[in-house]
Residue frames relative to the residue before (quaternion, step in Angstrom):
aa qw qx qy qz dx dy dz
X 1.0000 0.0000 0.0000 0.0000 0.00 0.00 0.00
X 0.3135 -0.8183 0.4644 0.1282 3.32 -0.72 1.01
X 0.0713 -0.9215 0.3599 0.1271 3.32 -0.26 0.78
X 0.5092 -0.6992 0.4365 0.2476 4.02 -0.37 1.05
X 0.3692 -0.5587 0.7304 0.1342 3.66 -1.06 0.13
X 0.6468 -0.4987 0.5453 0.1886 3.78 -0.81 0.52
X 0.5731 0.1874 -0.2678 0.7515 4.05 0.27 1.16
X 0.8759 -0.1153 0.4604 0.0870 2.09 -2.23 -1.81
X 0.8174 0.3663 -0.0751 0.4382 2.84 1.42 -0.77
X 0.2874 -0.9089 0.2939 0.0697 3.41 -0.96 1.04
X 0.5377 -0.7998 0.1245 0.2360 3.08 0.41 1.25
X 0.8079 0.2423 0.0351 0.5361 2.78 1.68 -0.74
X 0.6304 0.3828 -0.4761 0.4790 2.58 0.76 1.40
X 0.6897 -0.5355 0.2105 0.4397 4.17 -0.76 0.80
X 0.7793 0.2537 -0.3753 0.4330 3.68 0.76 -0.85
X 0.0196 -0.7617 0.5857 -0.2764 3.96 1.03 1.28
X 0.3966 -0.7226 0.5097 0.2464 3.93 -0.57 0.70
X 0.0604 0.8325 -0.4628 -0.2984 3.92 0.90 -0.46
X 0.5870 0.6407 -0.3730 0.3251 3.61 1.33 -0.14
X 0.3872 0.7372 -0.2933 0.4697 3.29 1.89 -0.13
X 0.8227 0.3591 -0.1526 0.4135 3.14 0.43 -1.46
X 0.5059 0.6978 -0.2116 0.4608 3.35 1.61 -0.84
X 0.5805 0.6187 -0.1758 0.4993 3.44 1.46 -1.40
X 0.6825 0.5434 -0.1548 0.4635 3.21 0.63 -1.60
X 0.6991 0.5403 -0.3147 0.3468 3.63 0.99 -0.97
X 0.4747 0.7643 -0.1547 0.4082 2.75 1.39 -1.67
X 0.8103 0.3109 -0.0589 0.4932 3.18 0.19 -1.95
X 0.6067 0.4488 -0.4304 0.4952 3.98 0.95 0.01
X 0.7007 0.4947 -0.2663 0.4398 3.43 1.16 -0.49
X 0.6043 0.3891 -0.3472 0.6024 3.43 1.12 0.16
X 0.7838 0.4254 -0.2837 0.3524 3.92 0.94 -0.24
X 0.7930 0.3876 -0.0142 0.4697 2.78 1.92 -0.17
X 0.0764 0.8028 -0.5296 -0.2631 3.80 0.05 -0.65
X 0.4699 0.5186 -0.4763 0.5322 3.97 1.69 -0.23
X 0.2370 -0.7646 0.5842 0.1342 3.91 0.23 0.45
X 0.7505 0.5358 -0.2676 0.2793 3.86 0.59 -1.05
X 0.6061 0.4625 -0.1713 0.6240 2.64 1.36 -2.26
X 0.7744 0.3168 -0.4375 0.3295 3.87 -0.17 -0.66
X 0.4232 0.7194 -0.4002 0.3785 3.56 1.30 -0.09
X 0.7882 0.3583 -0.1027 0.4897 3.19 0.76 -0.89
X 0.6835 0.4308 -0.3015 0.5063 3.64 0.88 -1.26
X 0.8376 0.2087 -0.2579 0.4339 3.86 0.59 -0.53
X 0.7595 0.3010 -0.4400 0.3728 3.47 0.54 -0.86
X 0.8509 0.3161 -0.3313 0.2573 3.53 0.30 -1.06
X 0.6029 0.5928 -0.4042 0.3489 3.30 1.41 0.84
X 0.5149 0.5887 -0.3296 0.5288 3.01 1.88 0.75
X 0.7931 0.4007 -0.2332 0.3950 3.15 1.22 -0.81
X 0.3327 0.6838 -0.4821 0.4352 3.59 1.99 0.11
X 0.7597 0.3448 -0.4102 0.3684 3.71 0.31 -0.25
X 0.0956 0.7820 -0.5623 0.2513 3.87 1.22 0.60
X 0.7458 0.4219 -0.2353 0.4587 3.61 -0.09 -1.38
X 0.7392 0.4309 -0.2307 0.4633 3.50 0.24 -0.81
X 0.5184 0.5325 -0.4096 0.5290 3.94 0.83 -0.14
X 0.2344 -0.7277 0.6443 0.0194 2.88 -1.82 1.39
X 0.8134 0.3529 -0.2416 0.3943 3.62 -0.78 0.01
X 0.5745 -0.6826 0.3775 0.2480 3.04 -1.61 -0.33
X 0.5052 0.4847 -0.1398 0.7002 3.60 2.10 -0.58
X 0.2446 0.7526 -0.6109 0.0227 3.29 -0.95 1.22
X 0.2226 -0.6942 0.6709 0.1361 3.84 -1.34 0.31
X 0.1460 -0.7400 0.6495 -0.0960 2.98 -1.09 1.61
X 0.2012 -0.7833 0.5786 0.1061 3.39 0.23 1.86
X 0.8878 0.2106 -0.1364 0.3859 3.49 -1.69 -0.17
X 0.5004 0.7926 -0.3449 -0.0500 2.75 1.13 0.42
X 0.3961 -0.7316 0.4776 0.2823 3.91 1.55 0.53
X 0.8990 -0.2128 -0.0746 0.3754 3.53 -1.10 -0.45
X 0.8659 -0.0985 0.3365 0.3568 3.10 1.15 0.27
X 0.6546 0.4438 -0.0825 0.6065 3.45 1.52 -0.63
X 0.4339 -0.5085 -0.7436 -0.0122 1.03 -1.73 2.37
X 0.3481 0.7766 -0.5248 0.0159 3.86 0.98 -0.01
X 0.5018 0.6748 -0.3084 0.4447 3.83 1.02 -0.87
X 0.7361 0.3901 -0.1589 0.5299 3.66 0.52 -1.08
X 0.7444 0.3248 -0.2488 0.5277 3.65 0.82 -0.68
X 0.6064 0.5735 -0.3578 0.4186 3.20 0.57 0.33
X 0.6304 0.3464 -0.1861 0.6693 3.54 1.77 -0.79
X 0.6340 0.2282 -0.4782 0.5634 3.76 0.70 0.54
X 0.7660 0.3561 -0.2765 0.4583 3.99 0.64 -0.11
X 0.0693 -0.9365 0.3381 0.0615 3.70 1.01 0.96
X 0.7903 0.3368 -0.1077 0.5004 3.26 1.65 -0.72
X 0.5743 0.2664 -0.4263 0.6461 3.13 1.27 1.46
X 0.6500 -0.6089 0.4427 0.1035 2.46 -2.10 1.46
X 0.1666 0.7471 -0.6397 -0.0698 3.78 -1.29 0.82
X 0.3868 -0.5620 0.7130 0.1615 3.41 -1.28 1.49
X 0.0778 -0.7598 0.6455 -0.0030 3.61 -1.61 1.21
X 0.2433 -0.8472 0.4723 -0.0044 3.17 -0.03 1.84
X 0.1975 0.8232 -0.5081 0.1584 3.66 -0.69 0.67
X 0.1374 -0.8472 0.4709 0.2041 3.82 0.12 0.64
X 0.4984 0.5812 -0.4586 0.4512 3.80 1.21 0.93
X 0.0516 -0.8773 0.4342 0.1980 3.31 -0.14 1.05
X 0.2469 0.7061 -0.5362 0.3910 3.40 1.07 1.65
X 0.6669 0.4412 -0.2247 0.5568 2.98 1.32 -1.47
X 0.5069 0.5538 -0.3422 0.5650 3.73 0.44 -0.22
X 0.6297 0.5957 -0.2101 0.4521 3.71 0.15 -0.84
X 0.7747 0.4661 0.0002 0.4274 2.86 0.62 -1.86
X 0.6209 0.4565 -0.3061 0.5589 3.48 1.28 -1.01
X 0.5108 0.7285 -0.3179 0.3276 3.73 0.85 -1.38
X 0.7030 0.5075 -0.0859 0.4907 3.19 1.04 -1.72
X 0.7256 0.3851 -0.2060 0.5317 3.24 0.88 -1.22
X 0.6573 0.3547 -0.3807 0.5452 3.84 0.59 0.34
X 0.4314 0.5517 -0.5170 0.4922 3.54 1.05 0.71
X 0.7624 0.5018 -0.1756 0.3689 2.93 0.44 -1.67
X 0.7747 0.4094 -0.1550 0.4563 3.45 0.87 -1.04
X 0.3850 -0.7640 0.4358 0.2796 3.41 1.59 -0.34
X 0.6179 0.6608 -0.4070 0.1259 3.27 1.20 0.02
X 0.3957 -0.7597 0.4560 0.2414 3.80 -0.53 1.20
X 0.7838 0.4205 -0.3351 0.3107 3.76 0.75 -0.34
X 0.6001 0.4271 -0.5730 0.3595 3.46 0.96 0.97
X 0.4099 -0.7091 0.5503 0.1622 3.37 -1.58 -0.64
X 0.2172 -0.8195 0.5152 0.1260 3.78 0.64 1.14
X 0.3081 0.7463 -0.5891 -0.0315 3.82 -0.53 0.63
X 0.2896 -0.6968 0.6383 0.1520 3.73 -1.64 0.36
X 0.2955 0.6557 -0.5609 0.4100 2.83 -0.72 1.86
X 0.3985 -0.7117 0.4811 0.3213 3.26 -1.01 0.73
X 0.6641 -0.5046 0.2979 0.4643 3.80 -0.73 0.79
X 0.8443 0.4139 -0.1935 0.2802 3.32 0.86 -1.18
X 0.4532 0.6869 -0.1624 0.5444 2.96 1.74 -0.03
X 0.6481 0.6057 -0.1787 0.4257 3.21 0.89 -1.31
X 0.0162 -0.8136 0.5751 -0.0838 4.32 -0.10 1.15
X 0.1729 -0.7591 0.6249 0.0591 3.78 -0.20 0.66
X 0.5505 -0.4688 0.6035 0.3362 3.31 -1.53 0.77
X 0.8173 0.2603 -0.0611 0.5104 3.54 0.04 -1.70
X 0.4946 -0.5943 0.5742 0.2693 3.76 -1.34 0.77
X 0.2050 -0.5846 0.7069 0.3413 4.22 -1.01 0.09
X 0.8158 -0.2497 0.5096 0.1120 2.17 -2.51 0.77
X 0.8508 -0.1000 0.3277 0.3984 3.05 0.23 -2.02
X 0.1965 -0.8642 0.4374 0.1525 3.26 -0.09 0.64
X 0.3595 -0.7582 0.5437 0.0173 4.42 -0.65 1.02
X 0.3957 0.6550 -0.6174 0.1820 3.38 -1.13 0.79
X 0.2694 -0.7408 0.5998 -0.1370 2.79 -1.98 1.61
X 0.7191 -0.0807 0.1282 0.6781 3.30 0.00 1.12
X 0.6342 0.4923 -0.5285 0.2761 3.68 -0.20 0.67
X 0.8572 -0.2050 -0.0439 0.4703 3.53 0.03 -0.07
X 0.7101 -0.3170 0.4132 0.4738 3.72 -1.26 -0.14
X 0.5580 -0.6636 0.3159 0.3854 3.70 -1.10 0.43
X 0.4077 0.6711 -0.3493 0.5113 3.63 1.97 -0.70
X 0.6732 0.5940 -0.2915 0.3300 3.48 0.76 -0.99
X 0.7302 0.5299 -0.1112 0.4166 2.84 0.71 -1.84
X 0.7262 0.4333 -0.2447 0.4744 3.55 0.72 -1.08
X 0.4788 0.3712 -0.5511 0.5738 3.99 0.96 -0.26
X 0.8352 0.3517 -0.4104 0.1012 3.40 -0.67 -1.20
X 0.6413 0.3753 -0.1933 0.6408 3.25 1.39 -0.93
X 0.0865 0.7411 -0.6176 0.2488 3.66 -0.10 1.28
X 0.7962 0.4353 0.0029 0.4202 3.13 0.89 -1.53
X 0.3586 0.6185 -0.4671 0.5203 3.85 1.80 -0.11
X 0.8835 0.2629 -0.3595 0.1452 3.42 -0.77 -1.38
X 0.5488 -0.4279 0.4385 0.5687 3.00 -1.00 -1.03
X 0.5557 -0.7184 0.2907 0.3009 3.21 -1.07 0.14
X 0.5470 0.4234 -0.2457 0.6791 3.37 2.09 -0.57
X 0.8761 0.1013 -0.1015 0.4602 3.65 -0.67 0.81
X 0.3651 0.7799 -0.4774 0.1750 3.63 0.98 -0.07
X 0.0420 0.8009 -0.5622 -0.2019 3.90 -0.62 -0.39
X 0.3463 -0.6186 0.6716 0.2152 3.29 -1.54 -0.18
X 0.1074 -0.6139 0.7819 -0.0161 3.71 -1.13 1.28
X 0.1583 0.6558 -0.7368 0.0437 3.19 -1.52 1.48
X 0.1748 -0.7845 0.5628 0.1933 3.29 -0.76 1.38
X 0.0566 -0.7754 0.6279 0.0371 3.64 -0.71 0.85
X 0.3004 -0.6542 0.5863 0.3715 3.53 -1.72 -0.04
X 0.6938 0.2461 -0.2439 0.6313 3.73 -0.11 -1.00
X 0.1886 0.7893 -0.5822 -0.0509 3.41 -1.34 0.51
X 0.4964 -0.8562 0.1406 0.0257 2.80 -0.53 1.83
X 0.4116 -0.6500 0.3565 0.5301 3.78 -0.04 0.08
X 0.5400 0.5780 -0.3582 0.4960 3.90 0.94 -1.00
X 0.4826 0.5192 -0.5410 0.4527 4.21 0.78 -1.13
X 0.8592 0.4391 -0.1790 0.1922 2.91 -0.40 -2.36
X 0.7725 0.2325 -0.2751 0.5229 3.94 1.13 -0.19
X 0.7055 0.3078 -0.4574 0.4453 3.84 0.70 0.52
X 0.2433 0.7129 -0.5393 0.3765 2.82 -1.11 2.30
X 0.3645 -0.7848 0.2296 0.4455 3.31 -0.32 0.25
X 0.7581 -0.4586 0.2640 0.3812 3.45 -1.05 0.23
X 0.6640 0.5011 -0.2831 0.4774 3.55 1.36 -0.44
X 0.7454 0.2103 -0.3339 0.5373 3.29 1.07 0.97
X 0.3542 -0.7506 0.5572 0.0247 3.32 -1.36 0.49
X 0.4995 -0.5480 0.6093 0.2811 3.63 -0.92 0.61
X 0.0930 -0.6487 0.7280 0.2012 3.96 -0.86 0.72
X 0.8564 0.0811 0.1855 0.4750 3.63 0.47 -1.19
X 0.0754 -0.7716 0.6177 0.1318 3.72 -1.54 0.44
X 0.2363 -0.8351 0.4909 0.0760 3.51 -0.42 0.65
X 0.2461 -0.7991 0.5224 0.1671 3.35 -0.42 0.65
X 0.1612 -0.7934 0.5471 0.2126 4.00 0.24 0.68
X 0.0362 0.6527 -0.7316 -0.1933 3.56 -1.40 0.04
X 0.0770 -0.9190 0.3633 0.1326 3.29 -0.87 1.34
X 0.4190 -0.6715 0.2757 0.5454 3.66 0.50 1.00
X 0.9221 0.1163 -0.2382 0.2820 3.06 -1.31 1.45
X 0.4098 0.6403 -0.3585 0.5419 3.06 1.72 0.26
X 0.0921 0.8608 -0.4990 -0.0392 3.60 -0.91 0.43
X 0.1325 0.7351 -0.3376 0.5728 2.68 1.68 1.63
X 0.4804 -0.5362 0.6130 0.3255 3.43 -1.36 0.98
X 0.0415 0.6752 -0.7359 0.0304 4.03 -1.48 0.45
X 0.0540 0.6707 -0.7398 0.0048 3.91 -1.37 0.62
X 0.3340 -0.6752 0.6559 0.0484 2.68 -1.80 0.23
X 0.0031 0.8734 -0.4869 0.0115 4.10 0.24 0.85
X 0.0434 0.7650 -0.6394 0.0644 3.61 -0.02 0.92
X 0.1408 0.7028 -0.6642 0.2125 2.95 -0.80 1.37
X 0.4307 -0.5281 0.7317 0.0132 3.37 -1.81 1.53
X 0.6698 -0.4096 0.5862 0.2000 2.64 -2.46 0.40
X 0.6392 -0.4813 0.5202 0.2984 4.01 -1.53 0.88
């Protein structure tokens, strides 16, 4: 029986990345000292939504320490993630942590979502624990692209009232129930596109 590592990578076998997993430590040890519980509540509930991501250009609004953009970014090495966050602790903190980890495919910025104007449009757009879905979709209107863009919101309790107050100029594509090993906690996944 073959057994998988969380992402992409397979632990067992030779072309296995080991600097991935090494990363990940690193970065659980600087976000954590409860290693297990944060093992589970942050990284591998960030990185369960791996499979289900499209594109190459993400923005990880709100995203505070790092979460889930930090983790997806060391199981997705060859795409790009801008990490939006208008705390320049949390910013700081990432800054530091992409020293340490060497990793070249993210982007620590400080800015308030709405505020925030990219040169280039994303792919996709990522949030954890940051705002209601009404929320998310006014402020971050202006991230995606406009042909093919999406929205990832990982939520836990999701409500019926979330899922129908919004505006009309978007749509739900999909809900995902997550089960995250060892988590016994409600987890979704809302990917939703433009009308």
């Amino acid at each position: 029986m073959e057994e998988k590592f969380c992402g992409s990578g397979n632990i067992h076998t030779p072309d296995y990345n080991g600097r991935r997993l090494l990363r990940t430590a690193i970065y659980l040890q600087r976000l954590s000292s409860r290693r297990r519980r944060a093992t589970v509540r942050h990284i591998l509930d960030s990185i369960i939504v791996d499979k289900y991501l499209t594109g190459k250009r993400f923005i990880d609004v709100g995203t505070g320490p790092g979460l889930p953009g930090i983790p997806l970014a060391i199981v997705r090495p060859n795409d790009h993630f801008t990490l939006l966050d208008s705390f320049g602790k949390w910013v700081r903190f990432l800054r530091q942590i992409q020293y340490e980890l060497m990793l070249k495919n993210i982007e620590p910025i400080q800015k308030r979502v709405e505020q925030y104007q990219p040169v280039e449009k994303f792919d996709s757009i990522i949030s954890r624990a940051f705002a209601s879905l009404q929320d998310m979709l006014s402020w971050c209107q202006h991230l995606p692209k406009q042909n093919g863009g999406q929205f990832y919101a990982l939520k836990g309790i999701l409500s019926a009232n979330e899922k129908s107050t919004f505006s009309s100029n978007f749509k739900i594509n999909k809900i995902i129930s997550l089960d995250v090993p060892g988590l016994d906690e409600q987890r979704h996944l809302v990917i939703l596109g433009f009308n």
